[in-house]
KOLSETOR-58864 format. One record per residue (C-alpha): x, y, z. Coordinates in Angstrom, 3 decimals. Layout:
! residues N
> px,py,pz
> X,Y,Z
...
! end
This chain:
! residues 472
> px,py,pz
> -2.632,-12.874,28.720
> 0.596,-12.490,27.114
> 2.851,-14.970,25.994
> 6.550,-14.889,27.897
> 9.041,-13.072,25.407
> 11.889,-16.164,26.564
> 9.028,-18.714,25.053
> 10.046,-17.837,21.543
> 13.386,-15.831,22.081
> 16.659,-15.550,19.288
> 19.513,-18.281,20.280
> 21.676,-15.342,20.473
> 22.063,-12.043,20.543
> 20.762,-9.892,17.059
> 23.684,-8.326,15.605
> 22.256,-7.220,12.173
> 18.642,-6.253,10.845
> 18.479,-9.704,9.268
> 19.044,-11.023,13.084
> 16.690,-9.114,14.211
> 14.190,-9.558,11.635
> 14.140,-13.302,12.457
> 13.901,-12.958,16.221
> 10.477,-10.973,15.443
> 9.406,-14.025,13.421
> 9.864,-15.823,16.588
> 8.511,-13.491,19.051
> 4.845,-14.243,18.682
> 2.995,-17.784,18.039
> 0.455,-15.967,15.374
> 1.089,-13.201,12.744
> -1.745,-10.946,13.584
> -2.996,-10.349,16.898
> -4.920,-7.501,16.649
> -5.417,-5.232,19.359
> -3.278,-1.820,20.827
> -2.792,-3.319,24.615
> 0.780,-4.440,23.660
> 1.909,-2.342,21.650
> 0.473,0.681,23.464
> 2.601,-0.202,26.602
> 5.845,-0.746,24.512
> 5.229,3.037,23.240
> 5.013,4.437,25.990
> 7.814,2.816,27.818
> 9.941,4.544,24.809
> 8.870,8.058,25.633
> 8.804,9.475,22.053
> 6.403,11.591,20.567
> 5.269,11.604,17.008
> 2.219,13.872,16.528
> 0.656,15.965,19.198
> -1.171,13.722,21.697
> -4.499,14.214,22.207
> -4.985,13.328,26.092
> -1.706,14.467,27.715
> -0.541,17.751,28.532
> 2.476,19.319,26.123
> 5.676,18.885,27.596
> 7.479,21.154,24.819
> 9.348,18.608,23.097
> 8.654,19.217,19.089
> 7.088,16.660,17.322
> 6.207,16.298,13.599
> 2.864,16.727,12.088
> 1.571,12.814,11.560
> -1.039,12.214,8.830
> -2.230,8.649,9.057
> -3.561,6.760,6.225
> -5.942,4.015,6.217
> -8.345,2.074,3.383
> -8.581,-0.520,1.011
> -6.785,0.567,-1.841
> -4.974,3.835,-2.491
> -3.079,4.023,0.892
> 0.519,3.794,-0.666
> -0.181,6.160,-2.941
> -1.605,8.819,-1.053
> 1.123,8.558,1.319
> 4.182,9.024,-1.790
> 2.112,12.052,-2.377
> 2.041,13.510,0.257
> 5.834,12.845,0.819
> 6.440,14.171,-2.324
> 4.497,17.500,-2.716
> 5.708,18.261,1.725
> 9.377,17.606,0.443
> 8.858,19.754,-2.456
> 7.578,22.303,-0.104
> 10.694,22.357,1.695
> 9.774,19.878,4.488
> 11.581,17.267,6.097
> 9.632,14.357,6.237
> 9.339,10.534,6.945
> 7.207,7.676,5.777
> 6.385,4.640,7.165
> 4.394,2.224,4.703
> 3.931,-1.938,4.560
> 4.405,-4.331,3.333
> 7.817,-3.955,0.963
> 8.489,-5.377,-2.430
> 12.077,-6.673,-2.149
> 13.635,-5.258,1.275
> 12.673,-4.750,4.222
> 14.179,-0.937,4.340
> 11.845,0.170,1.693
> 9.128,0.300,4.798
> 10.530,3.521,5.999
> 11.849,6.449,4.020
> 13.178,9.608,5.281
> 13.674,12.877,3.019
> 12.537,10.755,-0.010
> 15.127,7.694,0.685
> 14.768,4.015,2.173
> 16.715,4.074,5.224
> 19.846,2.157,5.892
> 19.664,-1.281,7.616
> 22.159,-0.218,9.845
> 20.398,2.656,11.083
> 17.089,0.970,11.940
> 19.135,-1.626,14.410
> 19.514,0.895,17.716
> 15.458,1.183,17.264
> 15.196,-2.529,17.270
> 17.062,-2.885,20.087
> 15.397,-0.121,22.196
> 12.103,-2.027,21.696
> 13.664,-4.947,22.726
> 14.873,-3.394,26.135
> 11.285,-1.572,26.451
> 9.095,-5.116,25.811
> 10.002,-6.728,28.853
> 8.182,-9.613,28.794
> 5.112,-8.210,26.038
> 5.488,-10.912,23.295
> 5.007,-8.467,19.881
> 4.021,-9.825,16.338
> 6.679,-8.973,13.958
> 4.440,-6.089,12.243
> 4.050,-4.639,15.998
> 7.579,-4.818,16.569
> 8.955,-3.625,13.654
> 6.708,-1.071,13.561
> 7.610,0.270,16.516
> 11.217,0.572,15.882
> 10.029,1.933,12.616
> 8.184,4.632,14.282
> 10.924,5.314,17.059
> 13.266,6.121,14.202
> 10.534,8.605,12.775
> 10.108,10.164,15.856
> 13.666,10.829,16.507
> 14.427,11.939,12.796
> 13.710,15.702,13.275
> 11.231,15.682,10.750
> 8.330,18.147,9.828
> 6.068,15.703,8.747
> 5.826,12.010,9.242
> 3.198,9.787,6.989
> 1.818,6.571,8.350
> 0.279,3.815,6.664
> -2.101,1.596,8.178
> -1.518,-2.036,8.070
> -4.292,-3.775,8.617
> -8.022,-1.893,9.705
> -6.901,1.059,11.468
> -8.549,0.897,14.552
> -6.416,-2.108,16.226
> -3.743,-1.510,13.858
> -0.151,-0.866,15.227
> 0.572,2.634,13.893
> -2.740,3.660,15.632
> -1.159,4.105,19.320
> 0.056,7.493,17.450
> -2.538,10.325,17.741
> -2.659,11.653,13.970
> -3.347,15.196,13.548
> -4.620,14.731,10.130
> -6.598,10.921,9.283
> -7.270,10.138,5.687
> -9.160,6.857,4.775
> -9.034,6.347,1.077
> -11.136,3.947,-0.291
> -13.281,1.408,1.646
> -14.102,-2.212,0.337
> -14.554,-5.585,1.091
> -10.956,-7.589,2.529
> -9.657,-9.070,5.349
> -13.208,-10.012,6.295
> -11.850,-12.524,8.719
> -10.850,-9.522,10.879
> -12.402,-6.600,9.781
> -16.047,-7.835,9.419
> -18.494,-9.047,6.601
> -19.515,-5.674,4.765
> -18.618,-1.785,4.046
> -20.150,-0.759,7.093
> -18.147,-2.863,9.449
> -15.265,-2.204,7.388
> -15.663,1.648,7.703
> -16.415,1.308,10.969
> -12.871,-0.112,11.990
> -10.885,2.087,9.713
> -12.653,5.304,10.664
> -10.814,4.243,14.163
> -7.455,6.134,13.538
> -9.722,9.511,13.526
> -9.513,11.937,16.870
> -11.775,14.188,18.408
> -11.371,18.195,16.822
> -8.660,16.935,13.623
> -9.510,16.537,9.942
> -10.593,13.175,8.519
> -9.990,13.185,5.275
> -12.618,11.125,3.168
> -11.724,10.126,-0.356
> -14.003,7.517,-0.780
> -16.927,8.958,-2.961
> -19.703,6.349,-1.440
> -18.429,6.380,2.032
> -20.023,3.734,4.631
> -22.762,5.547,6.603
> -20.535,4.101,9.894
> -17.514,6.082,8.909
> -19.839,9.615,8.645
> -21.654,8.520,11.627
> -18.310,7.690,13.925
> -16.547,11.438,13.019
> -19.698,12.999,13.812
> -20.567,11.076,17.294
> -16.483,11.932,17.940
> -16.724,15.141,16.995
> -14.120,15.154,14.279
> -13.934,17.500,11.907
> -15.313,15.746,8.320
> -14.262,16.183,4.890
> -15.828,14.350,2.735
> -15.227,14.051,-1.015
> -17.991,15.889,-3.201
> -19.051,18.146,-0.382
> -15.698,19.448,1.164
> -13.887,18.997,-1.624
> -14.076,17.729,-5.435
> -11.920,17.939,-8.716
> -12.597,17.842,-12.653
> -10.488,17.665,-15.594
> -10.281,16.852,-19.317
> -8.048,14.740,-21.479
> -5.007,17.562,-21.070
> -5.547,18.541,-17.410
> -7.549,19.205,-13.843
> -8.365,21.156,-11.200
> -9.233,20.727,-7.180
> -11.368,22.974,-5.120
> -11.636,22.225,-0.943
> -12.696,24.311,1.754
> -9.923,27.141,1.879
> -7.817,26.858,-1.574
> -8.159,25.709,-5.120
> -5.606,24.493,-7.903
> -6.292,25.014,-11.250
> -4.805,23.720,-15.088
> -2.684,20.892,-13.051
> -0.861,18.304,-14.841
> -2.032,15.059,-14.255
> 0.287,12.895,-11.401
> 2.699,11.096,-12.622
> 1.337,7.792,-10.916
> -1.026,6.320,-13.567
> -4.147,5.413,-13.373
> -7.730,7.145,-13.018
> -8.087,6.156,-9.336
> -5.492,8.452,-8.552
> -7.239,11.481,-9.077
> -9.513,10.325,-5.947
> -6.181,9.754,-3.681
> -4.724,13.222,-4.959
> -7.935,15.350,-4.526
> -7.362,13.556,-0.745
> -3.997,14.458,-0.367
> -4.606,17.986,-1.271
> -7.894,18.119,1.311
> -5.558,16.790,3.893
> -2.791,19.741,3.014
> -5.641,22.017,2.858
> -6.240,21.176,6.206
> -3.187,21.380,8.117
> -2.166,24.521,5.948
> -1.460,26.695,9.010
> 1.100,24.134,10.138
> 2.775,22.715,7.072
> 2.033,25.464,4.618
> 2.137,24.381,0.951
> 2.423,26.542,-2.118
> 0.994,25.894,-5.433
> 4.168,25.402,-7.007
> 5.090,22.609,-4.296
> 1.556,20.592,-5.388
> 2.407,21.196,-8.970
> 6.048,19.704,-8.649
> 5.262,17.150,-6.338
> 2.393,15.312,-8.195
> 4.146,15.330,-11.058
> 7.177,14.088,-9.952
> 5.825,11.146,-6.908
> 7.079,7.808,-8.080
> 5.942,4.670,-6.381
> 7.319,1.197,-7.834
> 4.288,-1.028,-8.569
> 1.385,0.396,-8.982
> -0.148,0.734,-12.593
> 3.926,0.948,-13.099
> 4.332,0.593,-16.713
> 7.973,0.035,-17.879
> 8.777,0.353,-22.047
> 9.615,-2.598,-23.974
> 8.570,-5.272,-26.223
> 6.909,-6.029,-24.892
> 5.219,-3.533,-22.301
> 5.158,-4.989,-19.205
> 3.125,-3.459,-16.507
> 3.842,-4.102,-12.718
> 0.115,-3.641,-10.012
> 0.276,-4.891,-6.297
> -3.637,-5.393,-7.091
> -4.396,-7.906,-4.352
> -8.557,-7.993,-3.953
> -11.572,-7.110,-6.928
> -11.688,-4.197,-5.850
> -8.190,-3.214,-7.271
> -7.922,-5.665,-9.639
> -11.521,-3.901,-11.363
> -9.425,-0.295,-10.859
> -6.331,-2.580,-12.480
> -8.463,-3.756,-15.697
> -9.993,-0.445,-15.995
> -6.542,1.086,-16.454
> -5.231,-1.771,-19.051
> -8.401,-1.182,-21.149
> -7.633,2.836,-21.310
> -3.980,1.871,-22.713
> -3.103,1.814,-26.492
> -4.220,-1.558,-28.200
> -2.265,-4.435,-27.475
> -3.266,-7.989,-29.457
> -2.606,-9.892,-26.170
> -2.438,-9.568,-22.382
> -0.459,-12.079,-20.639
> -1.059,-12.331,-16.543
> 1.275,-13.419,-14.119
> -0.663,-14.009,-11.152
> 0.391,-15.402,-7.391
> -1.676,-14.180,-4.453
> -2.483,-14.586,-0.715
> -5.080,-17.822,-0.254
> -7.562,-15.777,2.152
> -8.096,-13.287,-0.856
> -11.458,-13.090,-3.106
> -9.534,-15.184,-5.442
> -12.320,-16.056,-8.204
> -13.745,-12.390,-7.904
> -10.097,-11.239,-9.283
> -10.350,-13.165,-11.944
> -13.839,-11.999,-12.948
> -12.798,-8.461,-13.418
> -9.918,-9.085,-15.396
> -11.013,-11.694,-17.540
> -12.605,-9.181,-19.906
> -8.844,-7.992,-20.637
> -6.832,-10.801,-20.063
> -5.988,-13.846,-22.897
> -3.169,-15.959,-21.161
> -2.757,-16.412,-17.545
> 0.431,-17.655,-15.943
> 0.007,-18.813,-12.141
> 2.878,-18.802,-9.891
> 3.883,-19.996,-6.506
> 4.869,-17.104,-3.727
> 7.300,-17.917,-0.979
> 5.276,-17.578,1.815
> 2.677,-20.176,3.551
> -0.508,-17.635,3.215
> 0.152,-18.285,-0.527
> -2.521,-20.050,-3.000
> -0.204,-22.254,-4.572
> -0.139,-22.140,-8.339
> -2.317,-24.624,-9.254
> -5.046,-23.493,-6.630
> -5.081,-19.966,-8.829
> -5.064,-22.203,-12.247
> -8.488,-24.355,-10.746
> -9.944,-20.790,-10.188
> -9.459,-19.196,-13.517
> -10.487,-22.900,-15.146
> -13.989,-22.511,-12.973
> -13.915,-19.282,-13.686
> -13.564,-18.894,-17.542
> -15.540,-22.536,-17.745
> -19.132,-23.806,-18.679
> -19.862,-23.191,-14.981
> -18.312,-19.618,-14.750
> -20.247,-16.754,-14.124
> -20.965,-15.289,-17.809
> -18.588,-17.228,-19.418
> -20.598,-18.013,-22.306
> -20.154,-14.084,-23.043
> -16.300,-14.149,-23.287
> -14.735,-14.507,-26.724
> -12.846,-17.507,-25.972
> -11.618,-19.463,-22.939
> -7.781,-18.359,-21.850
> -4.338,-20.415,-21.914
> -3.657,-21.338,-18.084
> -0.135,-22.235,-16.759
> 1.742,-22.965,-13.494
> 5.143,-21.899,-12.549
> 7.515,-21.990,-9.852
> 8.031,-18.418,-9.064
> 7.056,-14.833,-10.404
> 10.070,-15.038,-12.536
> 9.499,-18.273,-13.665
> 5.869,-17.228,-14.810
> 7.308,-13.879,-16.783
> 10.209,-15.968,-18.442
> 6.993,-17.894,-19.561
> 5.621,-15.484,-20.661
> 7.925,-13.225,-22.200
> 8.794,-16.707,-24.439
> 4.681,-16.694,-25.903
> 4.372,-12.999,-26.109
> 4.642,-10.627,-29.350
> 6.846,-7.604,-29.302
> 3.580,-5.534,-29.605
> 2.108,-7.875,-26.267
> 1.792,-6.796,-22.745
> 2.585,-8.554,-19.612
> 0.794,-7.376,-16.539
> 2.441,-8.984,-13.253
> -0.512,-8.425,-10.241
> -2.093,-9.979,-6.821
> 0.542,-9.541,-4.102
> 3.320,-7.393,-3.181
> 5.535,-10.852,-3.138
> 4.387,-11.385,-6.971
> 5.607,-7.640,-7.924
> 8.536,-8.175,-5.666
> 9.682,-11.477,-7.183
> 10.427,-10.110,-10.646
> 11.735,-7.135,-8.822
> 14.755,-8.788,-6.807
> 17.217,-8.573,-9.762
> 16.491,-5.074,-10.559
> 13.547,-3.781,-13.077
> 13.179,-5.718,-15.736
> 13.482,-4.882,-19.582
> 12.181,-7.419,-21.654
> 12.592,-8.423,-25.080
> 10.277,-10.608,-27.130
> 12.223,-13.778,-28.486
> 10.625,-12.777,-31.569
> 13.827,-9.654,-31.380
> 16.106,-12.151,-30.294
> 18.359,-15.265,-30.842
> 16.646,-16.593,-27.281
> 14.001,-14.714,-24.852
> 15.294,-12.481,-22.649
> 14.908,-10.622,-19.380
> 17.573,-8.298,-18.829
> 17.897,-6.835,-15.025
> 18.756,-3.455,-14.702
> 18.037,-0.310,-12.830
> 16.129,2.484,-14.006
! end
């Protein structure tokens, strides 16, 4: 039963996206509420298409291509490369992604840019006037308007990132003509179930009868095989469908109908991102005969996709490294990538992070790599506070941690504020020839990112420490 819309409604009327922004905090008593009853309604009472619908009959209008892009880790990044290598093609295209690290624009991009505030409020208020009395979550109703936008854009291509799951998630009242699940691994229990297999089997929901599903995941749950199968997808799965190799100086992809050879590596760092690439290119390889990509395209595009915070490394002294990691999974892919790095005599972590997380088995996989850990606050109430993470990496790293007795020695611990309060922290213990790596939540990479990207200089350079804001 739903909740009456008037129950929670704005005191007046939204003006600005910051207006309406706070009238979707207000819409709904909870912040998920999984399930497509809602939000399927709202869609339809909008009457735009985005993809080509799988159980209605064409009506003619033109609709762009929709890839949708669910898993663990690796879904950001496989949707800036796709973006990127379409655009280079020649493509118009649109992205929709979540959540954003400093404003709320950065969730949708169209032809490579954030969109304007001003130009998401008409599809803010069209939801409105199509809700009626449905009260939406705010991720339901801003992804909506997100996707109304999209739809209305003129685009070749538009990417969509799943939330939360895939199968109950928002974006999945869109039929995508292309589903890629990247990898699949243990989060959001609470909703998603207790192991791989349950996991799978709710992210394997975004795939449709006769389309690709893309499979990056190398060990994929038997649920996520067994659902494309039973649905009569069509399955490509990594190792069998399609694989890559490479060297120190380069790689190459082979899939069902084309192969790339002697690529540069992509320009987003990190090994893991050979597993979302060879995905991307399966997925292009599949829709070839509808969004044709050349060689040249791939070639530019991978080499050119930027994506702020992940494995983002930004020059200075010292090095400070910027990773939404927010479960083990990504924080082990996270460590992995700071021990293939040049030698650095110490790694300072700034660390804030959701409270439902795997908190303890975060710290385990970096604790190998990391020698000071500064704890931070995050301005929202699904935060750990700060000295919640500290008792973690204490128990961790103590006499009652897990292997501790292996470690070298036991790590400096602090509590701060804020993000920036944690790197000014820091930057004031570290060498020039340190590295800071600032992880566990998009609000932790976003709260040293709301001045601008930092450049930091040791005080060891300086009269006093210093972060200096600035734009790259």
């Amino acid at each position: 039963m739903s909740t009456p819309a008037d129950a929670f409604s704005f005191p007046i009327s939204p003006r600005t996206l910051d207006d309406w922004l706070t009238h979707c905090e207000r819409l709904h008593p909870v912040t998920i509420d999984l399930g497509l009853e809602r939000v399927a309604q709202v869609w339809q009472r909008l009457n735009v298409v985005l993809g080509t619908p799988c159980d209605t009959e064409d009506d003619g209008r033109e609709a762009p291509v929709v890839f949708t892009v669910a898993g663990t880790n690796g879904k950001g990044s496989t949707c800036a490369m796709i973006e990127n290598i379409l655009l280079a093609a020649g493509f118009k295209v649109g992205v929709y992604g979540s959540p954003h690290l400093v404003h709320f624009e950065e969730r949708c991009r169209v032809m490579g840019v954030p969109v304007q505030a001003e130009d998401l409020v008409p599809h803010f208020e069209a939801v409105e006037a199509a809700r009626g009395d449905l009260a939406l979550t705010y991720f339901e109703f801003t992804t909506l308007a997100i996707m109304r936008l999209l739809a209305l854009a003129g685009l070749d291509a538009a990417v969509l990132e799943v939330g939360l799951g895939g199968r109950l998630d928002a974006v999945n009242v869109v039929d995508a003509d292309c589903a890629i699940i990247t990898s699949i691994d243990l989060d959001h229990m609470e909703y998603l179930g207790p192991d791989r297999e349950a996991i799978g089997r709710e992210k394997v929901g975004i795939a449709r009868a006769g389309r690709p599903v893309i499979v990056s995941d190398p060990q994929p749950p038997r649920s996520v095989v067994d659902k494309v199968e039973t649905l009569g997808g069509d399955l490509w799965l990594f190792g069998r469908d399609f694989n890559y190799s490479g060297d120190r100086q380069q790689w190459s992809w082979a899939g069902r109908h084309k192969r790339f050879n002697s690529m540069a590596y992509p320009s987003l760092r990190g090994a893991n991102q050979l597993l979302n690439a060879s995905g991307v290119l399966a997925a292009l390889d599949a829709m070839r005969e509808r969004l044709p990509v050349s060689a040249q395209a791939v070639r530019t595009g991978l080499a050119s996709v930027e994506l702020p915070g992940r494995f983002q490394i930004i020059p200075g002294q010292p090095t400070l490294i910027l990773d939404v990691a927010h479960n083990p999974h990504a924080a082990a892919a996270l460590a992995a990538n700071l021990d293939q790095m040049g030698f650095a005599p110490c790694t300072h972590a700034v660390w804030g992070a959701m409270a439902d997380k795997d908190l303890a088995g975060m710290v385990v996989k970096l604790r190998p790599v990391v020698d000071a850990w500064y704890c931070c606050d995050l301005p929202t109430a699904r935060a750990a506070t700060a000295g919640h993470l500290a008792d973690v990496v204490q128990a961790v790293h103590g006499p009652a941690g897990q292997g501790a007795s292996m470690l070298p020695k036991t790590p400096s611990v602090s509590t701060h504020e804020s993000p920036m309060a944690a790197l000014h922290a820091a930057l004031a213990a570290a060498a020039p020839t340190d590295r800071i790596v600032v992880f566990g939540s998009f609000f932790t990479v976003g709260g040293v990112l709301h001045a601008g990207l930092p450049k930091l200089n040791a005080p060891h350079l300086n009269a006093s420490p210093a972060v200096a804001p600035g734009r790259a």
